[in-house]
C-alpha positions in Angstrom: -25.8 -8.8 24.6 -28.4 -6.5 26.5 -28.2 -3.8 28.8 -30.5 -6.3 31.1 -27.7 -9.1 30.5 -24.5 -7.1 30.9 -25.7 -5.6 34.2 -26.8 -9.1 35.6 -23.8 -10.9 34.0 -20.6 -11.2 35.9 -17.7 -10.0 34.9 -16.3 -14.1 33.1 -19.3 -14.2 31.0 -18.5 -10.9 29.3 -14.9 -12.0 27.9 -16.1 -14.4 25.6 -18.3 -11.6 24.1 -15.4 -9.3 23.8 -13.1 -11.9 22.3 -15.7 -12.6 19.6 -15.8 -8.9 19.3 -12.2 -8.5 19.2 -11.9 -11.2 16.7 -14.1 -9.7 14.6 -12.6 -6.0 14.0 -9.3 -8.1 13.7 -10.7 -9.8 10.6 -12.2 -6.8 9.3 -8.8 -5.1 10.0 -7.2 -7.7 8.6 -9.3 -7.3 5.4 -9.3 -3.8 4.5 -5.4 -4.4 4.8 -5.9 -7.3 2.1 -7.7 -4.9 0.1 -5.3 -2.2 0.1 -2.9 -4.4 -0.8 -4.4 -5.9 -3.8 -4.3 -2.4 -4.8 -0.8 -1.9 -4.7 -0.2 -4.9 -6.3 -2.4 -3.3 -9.5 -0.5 -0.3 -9.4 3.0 -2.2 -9.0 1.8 -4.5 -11.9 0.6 -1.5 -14.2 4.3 0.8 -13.5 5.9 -2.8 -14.5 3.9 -2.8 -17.9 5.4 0.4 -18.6 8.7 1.3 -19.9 11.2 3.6 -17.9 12.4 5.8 -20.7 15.7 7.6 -20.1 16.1 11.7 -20.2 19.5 13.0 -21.1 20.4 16.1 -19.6 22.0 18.8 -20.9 25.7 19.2 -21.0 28.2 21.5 -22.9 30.1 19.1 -25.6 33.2 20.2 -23.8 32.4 19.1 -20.0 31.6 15.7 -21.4 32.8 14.2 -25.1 30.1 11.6 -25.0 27.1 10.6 -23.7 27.5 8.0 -20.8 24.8 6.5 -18.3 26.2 8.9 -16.0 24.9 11.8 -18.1 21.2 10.3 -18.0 18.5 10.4 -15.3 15.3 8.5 -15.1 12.0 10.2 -15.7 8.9 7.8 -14.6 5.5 9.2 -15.7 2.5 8.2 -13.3 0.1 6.0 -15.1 -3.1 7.5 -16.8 -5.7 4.4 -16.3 
């Protein structure tokens, strides 16, 4: 709409123009929030393709006899695409 039709328009013909607009930057909202999560679903998909390879720290053989899960922490490497 105008300048010329907005200042001879009263004030019920303007709220279907601003619900069309407001519909509008709620679909493009709603879109760039689809798009960002397609992304995280790649980058959720590519961390599940790789393997989760355990690092064993370091421990005197007398604090602990053997090794044990416990004894183990989880070292995840960021992807290289």
């Amino acid at each position: 709409m105008d300048d010329s039709k907005a200042e001879s328009a009263n004030p019920t013909e303007l709220v279907p123009d601003l619900s069309e607009i407001a519909a509008q930057c709620a679909a493009s909202n709603l879109l760039d929030f689809a798009t960002q999560l397609a992304g995280l679903a790649e980058d959720l998909k590519a961390l599940a393709a790789r393997p989760i390879m355990p690092v064993p720290t370091l421990t005197t053989a007398d604090d602990q006899p053997e090794a044990s899960l416990s004894s183990m922490t989880l070292k995840i490497e960021p992807s290289r695409q």
